[in-house]
PDB file as gemmi writes it, atoms N, CA and C in Angstrom:
CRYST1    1.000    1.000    1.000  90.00  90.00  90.00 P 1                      
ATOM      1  N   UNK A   1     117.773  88.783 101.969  1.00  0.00           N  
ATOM      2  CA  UNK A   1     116.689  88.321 102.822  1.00  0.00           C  
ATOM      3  C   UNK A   1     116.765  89.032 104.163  1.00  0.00           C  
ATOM      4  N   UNK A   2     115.677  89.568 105.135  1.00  0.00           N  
ATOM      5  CA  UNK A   2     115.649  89.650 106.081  1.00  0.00           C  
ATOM      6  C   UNK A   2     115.057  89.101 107.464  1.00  0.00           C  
ATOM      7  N   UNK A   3     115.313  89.033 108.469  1.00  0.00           N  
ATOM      8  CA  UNK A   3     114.971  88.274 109.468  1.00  0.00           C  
ATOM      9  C   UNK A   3     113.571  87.229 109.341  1.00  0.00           C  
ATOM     10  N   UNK A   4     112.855  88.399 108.731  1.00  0.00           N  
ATOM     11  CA  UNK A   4     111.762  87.464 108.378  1.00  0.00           C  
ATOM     12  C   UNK A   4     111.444  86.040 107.318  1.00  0.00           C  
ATOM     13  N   UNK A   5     112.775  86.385 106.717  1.00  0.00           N  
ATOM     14  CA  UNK A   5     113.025  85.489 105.452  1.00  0.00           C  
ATOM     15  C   UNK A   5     111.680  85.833 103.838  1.00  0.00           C  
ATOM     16  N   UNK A   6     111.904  87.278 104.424  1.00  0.00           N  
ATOM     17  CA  UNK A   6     111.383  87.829 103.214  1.00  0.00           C  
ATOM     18  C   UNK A   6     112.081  88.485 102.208  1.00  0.00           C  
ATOM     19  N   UNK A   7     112.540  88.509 100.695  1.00  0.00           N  
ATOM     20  CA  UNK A   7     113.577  89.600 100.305  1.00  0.00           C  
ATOM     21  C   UNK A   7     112.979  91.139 100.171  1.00  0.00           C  
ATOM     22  N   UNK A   8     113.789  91.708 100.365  1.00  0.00           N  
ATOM     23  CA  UNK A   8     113.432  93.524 100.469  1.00  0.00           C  
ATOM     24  C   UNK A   8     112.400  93.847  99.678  1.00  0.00           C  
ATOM     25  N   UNK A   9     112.292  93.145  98.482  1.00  0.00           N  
ATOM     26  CA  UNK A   9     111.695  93.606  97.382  1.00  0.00           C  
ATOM     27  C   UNK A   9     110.049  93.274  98.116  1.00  0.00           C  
ATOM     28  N   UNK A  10     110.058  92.120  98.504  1.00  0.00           N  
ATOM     29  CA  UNK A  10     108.494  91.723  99.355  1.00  0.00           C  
ATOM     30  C   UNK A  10     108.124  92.766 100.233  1.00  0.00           C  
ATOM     31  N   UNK A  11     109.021  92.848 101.212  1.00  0.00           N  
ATOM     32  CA  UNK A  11     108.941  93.648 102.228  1.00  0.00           C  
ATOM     33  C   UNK A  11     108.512  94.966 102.386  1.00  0.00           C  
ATOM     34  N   UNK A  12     109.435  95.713 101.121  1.00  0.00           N  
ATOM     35  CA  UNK A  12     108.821  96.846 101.201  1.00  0.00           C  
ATOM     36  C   UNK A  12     107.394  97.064 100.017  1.00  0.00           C  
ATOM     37  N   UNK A  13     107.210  95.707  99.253  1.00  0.00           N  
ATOM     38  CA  UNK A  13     105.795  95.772  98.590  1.00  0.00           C  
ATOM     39  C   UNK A  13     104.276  95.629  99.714  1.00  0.00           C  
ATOM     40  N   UNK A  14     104.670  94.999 100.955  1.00  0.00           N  
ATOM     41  CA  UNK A  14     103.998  94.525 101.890  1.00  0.00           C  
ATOM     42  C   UNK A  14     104.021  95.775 102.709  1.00  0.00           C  
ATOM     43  N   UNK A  15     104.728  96.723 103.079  1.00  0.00           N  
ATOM     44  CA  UNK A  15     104.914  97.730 103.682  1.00  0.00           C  
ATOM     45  C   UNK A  15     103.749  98.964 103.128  1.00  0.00           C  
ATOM     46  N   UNK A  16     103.870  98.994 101.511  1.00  0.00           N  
ATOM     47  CA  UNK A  16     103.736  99.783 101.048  1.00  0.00           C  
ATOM     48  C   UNK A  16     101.648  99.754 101.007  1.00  0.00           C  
ATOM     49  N   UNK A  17     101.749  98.339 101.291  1.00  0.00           N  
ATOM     50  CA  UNK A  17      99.939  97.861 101.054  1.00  0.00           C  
ATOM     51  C   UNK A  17      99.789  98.442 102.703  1.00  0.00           C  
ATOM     52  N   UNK A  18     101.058  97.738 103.517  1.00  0.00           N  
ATOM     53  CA  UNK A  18      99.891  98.463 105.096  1.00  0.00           C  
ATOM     54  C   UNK A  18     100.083  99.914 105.424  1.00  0.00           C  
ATOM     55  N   UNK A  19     100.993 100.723 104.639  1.00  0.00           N  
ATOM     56  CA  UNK A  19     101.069 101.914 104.633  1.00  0.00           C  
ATOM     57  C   UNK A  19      99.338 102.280 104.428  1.00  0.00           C  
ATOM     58  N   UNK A  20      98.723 101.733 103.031  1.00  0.00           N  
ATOM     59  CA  UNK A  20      97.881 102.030 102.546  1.00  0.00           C  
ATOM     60  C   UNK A  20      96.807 101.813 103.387  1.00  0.00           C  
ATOM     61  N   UNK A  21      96.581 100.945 104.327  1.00  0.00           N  
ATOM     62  CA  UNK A  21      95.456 100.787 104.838  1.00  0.00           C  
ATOM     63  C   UNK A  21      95.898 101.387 106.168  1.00  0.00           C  
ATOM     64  N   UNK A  22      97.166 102.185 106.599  1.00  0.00           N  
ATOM     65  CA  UNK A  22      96.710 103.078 107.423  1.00  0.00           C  
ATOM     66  C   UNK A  22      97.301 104.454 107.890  1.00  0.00           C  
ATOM     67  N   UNK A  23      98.044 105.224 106.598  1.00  0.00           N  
ATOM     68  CA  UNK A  23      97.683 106.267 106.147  1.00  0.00           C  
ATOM     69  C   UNK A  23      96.055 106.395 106.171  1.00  0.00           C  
ATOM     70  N   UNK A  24      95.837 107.997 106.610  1.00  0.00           N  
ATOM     71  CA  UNK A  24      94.875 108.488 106.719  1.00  0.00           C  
ATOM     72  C   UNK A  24      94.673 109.577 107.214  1.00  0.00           C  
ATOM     73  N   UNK A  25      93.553 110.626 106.352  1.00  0.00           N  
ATOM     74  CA  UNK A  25      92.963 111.726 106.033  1.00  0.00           C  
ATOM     75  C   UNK A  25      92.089 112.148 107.247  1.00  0.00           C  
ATOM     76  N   UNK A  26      92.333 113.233 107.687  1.00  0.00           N  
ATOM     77  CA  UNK A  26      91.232 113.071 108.760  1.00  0.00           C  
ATOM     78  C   UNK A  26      89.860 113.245 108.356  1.00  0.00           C  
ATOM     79  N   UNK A  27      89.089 113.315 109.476  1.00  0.00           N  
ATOM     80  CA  UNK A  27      87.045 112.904 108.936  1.00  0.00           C  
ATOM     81  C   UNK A  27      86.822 114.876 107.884  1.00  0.00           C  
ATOM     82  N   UNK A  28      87.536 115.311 108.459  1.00  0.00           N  
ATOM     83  CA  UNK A  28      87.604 116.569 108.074  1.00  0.00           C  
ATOM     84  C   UNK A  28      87.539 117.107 106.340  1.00  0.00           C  
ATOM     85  N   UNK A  29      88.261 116.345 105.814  1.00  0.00           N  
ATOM     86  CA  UNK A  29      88.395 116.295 104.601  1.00  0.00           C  
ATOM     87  C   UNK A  29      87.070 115.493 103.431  1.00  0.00           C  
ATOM     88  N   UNK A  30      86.575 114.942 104.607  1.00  0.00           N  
ATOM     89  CA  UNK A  30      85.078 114.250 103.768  1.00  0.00           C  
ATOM     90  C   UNK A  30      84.358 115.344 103.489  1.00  0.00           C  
ATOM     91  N   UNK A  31      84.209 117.063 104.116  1.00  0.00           N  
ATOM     92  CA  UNK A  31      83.316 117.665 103.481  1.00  0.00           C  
ATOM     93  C   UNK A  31      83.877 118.159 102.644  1.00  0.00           C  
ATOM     94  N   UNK A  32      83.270 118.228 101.523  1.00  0.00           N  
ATOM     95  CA  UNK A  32      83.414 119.027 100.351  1.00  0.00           C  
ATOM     96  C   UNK A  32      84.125 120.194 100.221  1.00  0.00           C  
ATOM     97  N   UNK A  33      83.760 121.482 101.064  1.00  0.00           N  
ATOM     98  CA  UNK A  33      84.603 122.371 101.058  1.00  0.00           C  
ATOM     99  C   UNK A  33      85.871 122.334 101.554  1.00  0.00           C  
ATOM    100  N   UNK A  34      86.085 121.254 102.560  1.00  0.00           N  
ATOM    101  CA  UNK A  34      87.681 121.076 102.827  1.00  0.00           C  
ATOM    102  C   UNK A  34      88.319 120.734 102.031  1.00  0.00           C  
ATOM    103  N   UNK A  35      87.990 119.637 101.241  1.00  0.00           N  
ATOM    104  CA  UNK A  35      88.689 119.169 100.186  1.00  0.00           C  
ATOM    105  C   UNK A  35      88.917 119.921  99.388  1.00  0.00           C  
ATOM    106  N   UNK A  36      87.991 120.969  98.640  1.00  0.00           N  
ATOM    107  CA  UNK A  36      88.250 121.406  97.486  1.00  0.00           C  
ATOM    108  C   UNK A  36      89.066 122.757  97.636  1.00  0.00           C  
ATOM    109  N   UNK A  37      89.053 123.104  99.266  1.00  0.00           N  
ATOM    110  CA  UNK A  37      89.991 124.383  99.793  1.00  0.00           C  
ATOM    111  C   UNK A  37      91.201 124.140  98.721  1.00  0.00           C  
ATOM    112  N   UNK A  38      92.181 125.332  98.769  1.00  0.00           N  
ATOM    113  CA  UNK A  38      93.326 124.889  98.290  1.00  0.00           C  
ATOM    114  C   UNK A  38      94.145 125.590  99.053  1.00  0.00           C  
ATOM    115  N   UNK A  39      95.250 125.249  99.595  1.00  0.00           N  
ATOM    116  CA  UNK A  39      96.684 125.997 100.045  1.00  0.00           C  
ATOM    117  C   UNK A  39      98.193 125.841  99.581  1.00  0.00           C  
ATOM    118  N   UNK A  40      98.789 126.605 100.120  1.00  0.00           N  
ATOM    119  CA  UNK A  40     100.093 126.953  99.840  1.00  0.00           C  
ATOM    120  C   UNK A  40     100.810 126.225  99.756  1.00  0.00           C  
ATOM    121  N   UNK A  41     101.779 125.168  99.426  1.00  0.00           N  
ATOM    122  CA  UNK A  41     102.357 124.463 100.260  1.00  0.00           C  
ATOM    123  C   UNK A  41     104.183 124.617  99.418  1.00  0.00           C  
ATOM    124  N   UNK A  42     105.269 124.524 100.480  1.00  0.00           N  
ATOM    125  CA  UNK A  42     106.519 124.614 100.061  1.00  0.00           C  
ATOM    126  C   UNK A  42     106.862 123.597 101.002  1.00  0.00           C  
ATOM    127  N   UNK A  43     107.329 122.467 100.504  1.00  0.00           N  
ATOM    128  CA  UNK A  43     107.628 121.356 100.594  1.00  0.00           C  
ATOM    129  C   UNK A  43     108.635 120.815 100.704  1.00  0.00           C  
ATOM    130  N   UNK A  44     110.457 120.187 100.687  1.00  0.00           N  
ATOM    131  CA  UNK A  44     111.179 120.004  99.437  1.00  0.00           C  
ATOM    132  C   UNK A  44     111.100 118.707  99.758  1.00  0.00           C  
ATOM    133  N   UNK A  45     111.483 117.606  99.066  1.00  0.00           N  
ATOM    134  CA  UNK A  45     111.881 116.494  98.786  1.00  0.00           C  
ATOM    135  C   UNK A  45     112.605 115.919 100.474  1.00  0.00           C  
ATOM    136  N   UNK A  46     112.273 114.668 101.124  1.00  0.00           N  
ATOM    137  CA  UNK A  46     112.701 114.260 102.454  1.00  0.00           C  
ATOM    138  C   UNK A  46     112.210 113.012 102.410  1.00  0.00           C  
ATOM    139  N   UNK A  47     113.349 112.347 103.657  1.00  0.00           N  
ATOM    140  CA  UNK A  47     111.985 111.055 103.939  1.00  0.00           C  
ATOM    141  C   UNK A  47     110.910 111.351 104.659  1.00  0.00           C  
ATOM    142  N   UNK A  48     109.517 109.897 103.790  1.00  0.00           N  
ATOM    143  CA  UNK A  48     108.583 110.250 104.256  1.00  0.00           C  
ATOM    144  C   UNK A  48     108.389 110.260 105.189  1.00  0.00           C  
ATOM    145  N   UNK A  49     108.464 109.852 105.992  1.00  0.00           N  
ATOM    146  CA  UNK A  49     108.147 110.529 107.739  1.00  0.00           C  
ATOM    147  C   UNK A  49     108.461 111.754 108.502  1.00  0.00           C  
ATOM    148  N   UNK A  50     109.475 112.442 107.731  1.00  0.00           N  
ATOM    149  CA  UNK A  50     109.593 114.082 107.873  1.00  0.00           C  
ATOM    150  C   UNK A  50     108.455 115.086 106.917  1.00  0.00           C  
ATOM    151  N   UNK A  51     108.734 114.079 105.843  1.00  0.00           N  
ATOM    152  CA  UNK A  51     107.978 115.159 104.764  1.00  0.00           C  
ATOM    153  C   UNK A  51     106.448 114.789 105.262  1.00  0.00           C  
ATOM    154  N   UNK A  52     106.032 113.723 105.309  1.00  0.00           N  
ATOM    155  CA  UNK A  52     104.326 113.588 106.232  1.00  0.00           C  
ATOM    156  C   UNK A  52     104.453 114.643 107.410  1.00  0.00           C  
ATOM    157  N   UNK A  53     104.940 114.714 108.118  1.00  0.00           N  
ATOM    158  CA  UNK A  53     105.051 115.408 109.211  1.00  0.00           C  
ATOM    159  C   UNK A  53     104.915 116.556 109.332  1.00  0.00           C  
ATOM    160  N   UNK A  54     106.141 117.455 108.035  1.00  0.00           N  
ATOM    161  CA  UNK A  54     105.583 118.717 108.047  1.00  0.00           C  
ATOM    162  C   UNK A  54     104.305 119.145 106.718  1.00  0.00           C  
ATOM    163  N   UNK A  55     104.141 117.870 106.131  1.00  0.00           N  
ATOM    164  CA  UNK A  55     102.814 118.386 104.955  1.00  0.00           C  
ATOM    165  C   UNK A  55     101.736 118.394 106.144  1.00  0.00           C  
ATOM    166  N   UNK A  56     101.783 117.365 106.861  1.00  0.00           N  
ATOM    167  CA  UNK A  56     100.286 117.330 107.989  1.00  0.00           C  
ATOM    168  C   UNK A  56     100.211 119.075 108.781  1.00  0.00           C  
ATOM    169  N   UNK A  57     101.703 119.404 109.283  1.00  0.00           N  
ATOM    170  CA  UNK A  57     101.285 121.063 109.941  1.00  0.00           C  
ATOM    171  C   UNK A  57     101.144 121.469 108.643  1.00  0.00           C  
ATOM    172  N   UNK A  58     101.533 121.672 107.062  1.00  0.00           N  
ATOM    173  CA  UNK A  58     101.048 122.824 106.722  1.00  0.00           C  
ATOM    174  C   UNK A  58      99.977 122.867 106.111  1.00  0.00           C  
ATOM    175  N   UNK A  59      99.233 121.189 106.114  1.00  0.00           N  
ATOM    176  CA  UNK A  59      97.726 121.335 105.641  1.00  0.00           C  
ATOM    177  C   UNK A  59      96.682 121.384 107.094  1.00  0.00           C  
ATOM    178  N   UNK A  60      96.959 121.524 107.942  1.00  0.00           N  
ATOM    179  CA  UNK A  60      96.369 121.677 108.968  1.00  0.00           C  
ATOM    180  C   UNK A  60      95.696 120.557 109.183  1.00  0.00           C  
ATOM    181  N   UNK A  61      96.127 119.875 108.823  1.00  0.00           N  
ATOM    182  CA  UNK A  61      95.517 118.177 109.108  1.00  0.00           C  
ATOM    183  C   UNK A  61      96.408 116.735 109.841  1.00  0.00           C  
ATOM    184  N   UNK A  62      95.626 116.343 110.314  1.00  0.00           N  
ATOM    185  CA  UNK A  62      96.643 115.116 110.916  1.00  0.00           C  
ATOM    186  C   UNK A  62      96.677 113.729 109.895  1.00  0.00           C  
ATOM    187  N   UNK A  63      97.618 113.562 109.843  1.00  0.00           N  
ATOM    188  CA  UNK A  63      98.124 112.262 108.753  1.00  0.00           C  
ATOM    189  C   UNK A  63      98.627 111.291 109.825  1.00  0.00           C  
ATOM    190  N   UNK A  64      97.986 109.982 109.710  1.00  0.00           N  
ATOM    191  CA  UNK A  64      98.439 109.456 110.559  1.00  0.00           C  
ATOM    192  C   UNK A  64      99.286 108.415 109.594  1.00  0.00           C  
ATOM    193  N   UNK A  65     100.353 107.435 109.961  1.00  0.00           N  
ATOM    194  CA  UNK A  65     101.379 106.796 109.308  1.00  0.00           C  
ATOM    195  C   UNK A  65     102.122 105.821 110.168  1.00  0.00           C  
ATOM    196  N   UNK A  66     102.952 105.221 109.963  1.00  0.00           N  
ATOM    197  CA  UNK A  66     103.585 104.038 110.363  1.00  0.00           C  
ATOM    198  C   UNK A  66     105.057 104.615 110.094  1.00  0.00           C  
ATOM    199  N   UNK A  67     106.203 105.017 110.913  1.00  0.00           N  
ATOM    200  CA  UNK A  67     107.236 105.448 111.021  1.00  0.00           C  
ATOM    201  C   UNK A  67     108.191 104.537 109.930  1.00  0.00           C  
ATOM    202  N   UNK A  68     107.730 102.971 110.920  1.00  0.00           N  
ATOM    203  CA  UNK A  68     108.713 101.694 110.208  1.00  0.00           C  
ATOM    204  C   UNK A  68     108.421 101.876 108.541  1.00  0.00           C  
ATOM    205  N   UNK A  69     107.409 102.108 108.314  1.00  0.00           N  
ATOM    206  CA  UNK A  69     106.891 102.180 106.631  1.00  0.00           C  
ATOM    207  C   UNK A  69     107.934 103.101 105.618  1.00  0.00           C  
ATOM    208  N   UNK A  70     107.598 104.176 106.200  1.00  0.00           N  
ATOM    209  CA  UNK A  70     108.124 105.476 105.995  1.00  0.00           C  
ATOM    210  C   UNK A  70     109.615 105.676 106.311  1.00  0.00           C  
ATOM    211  N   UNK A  71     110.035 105.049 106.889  1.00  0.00           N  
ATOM    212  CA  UNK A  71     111.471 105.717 107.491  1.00  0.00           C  
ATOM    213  C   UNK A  71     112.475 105.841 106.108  1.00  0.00           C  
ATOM    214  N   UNK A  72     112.500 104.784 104.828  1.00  0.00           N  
ATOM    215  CA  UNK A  72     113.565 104.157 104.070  1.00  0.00           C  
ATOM    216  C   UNK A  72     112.610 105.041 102.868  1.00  0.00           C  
ATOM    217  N   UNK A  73     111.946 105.581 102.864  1.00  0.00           N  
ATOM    218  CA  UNK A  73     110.945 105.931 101.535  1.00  0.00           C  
ATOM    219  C   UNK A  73     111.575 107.550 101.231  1.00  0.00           C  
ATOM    220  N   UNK A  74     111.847 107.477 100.088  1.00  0.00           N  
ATOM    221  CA  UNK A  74     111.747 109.504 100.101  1.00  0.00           C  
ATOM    222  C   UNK A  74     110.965 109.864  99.245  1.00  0.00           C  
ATOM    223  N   UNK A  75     110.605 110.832  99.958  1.00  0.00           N  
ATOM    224  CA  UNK A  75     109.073 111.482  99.569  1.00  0.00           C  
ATOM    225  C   UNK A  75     109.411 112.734  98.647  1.00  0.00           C  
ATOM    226  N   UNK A  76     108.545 113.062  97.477  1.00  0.00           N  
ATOM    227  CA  UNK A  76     108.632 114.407  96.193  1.00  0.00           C  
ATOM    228  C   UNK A  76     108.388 115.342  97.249  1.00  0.00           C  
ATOM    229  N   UNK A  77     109.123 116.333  96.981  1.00  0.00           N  
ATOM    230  CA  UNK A  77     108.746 118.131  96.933  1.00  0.00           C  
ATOM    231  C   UNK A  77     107.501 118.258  96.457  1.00  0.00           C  
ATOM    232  N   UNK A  78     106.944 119.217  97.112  1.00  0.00           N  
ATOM    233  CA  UNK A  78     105.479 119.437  97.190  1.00  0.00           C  
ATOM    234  C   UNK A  78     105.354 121.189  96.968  1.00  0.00           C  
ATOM    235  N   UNK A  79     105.041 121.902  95.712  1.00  0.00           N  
ATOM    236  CA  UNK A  79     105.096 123.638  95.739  1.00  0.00           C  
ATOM    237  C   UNK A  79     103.885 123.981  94.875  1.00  0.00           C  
ATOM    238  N   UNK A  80     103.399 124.719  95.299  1.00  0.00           N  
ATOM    239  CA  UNK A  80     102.249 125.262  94.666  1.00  0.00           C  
ATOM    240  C   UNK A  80     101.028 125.578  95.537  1.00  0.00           C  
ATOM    241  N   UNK A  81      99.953 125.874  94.752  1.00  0.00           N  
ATOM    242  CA  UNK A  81      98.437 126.100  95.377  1.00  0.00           C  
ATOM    243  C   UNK A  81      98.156 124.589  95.444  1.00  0.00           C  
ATOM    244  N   UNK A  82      97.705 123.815  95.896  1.00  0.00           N  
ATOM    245  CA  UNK A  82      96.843 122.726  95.912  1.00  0.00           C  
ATOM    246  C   UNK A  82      96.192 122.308  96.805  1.00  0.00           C  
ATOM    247  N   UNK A  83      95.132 121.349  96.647  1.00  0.00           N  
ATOM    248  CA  UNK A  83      93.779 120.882  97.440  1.00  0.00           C  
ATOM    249  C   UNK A  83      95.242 120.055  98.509  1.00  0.00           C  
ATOM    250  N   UNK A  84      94.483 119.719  99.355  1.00  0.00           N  
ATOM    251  CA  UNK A  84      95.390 118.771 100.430  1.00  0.00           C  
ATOM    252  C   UNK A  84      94.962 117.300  99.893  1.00  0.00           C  
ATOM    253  N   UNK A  85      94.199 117.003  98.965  1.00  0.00           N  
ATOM    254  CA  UNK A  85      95.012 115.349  98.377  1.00  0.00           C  
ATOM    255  C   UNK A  85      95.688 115.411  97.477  1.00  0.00           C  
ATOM    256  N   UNK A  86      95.496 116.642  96.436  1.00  0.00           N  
ATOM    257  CA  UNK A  86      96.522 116.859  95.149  1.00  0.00           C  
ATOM    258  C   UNK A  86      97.815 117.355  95.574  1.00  0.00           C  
ATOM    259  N   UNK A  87      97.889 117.464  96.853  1.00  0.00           N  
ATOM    260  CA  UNK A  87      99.401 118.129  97.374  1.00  0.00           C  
ATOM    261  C   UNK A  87      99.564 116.373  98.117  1.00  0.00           C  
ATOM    262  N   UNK A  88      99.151 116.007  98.529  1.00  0.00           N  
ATOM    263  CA  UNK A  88      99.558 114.460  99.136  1.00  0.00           C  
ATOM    264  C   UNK A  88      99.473 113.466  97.902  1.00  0.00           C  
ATOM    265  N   UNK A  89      98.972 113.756  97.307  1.00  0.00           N  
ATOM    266  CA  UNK A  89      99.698 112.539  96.287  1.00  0.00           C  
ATOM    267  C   UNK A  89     100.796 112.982  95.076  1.00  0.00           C  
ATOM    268  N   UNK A  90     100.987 114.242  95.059  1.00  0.00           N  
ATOM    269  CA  UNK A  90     102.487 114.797  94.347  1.00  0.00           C  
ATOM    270  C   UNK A  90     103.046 114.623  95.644  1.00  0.00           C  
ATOM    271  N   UNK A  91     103.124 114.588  96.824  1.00  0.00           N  
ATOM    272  CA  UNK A  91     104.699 113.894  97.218  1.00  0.00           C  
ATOM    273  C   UNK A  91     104.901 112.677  97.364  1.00  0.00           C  
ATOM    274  N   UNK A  92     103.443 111.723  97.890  1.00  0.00           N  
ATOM    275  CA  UNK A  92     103.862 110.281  97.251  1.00  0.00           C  
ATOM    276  C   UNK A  92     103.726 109.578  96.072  1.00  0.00           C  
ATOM    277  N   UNK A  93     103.626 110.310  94.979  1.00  0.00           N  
ATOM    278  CA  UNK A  93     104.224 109.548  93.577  1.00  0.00           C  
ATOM    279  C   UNK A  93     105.184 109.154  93.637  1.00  0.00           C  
ATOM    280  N   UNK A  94     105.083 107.854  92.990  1.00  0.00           N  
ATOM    281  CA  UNK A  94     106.580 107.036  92.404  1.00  0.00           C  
ATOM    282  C   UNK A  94     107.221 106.281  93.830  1.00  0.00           C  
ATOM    283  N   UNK A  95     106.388 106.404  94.890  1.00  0.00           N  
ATOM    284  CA  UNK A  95     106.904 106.059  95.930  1.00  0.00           C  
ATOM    285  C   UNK A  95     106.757 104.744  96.893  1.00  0.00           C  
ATOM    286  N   UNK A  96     105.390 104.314  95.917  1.00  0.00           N  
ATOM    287  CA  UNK A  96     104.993 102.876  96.271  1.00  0.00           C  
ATOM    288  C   UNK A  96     103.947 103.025  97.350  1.00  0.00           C  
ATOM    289  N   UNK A  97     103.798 104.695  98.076  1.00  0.00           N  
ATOM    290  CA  UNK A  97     102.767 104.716  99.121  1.00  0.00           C  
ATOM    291  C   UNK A  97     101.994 104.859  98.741  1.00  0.00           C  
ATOM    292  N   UNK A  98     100.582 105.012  99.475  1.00  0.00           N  
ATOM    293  CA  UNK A  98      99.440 105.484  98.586  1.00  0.00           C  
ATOM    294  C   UNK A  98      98.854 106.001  99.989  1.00  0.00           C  
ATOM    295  N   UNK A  99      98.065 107.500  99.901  1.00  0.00           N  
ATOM    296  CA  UNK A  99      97.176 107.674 101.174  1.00  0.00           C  
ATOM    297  C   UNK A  99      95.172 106.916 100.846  1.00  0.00           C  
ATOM    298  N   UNK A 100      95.109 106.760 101.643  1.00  0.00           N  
ATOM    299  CA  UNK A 100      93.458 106.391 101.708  1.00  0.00           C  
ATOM    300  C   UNK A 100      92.537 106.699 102.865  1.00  0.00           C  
ATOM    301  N   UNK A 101      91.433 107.016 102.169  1.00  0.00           N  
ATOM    302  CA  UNK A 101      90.363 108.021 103.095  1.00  0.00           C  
ATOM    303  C   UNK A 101      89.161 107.050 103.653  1.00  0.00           C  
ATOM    304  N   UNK A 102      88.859 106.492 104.367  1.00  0.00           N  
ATOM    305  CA  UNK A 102      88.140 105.486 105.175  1.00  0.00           C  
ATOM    306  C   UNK A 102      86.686 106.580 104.499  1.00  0.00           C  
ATOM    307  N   UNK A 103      85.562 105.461 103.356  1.00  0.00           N  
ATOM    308  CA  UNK A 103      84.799 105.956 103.148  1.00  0.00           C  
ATOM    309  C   UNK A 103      83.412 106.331 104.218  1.00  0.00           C  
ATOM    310  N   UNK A 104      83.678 105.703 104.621  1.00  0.00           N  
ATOM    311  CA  UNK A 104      82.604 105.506 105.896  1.00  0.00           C  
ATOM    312  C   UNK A 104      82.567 106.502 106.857  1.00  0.00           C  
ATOM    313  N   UNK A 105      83.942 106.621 107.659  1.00  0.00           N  
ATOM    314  CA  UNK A 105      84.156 107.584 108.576  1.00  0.00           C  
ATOM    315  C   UNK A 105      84.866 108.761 107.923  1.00  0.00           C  
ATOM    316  N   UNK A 106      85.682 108.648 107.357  1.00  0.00           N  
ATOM    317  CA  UNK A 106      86.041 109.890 107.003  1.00  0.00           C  
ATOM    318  C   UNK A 106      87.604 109.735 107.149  1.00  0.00           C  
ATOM    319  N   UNK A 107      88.137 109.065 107.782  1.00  0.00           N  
ATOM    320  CA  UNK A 107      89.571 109.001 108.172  1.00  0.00           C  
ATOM    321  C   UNK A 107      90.427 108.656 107.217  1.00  0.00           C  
TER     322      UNK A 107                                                      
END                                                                             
């Protein structure tokens, strides 16, 4: 249990939902051709808050995230050509995060 008198297992299921609602894509990626761009990316395996950090410089995009979320999570290696969500969701598979793109605005 922790302070909160939640066990870990809650905690980081609860983590992993507000990760989700605020992870986010910038408005940039709503047009079409950004998305479907593809780049380079060499990646390796880190926690997520390093590996967000440097996927955001090498997709030229800002990822925004929650440190506390991220700090205990490790994030997949990321190599190949890919779009910048097919490269963001091969490093958070299996990881309980999920990114999400605010349909409205774009974020």
């Amino acid at each position: 249990m922790n302070t909160l008198g939640l066990p870990s297992v809650w905690r980081r299921a609860a983590s992993a939902l507000a990760l989700a609602a605020t992870l986010a894509l910038p408005a940039a990626l709503s047009a079409q051709s950004t998305a479907d761009s593809r780049k380079t990316y060499d990646l390796p395996a880190d926690n997520a808050d390093k590996a967000l950090r440097r996927f955001s410089e090498q997709a030229g995009i800002q990822v925004l995230f929650p440190t506390e979320i991220t700090r205990d999570v490790r994030a997949g290696a990321v190599k190949g050509t890919l779009t910048v969500r097919e490269a963001l969701d091969q490093m958070l598979a299996g990881t309980g995060l999920v990114a999400v793109q605010d349909s409205r605005t774009g974020a």
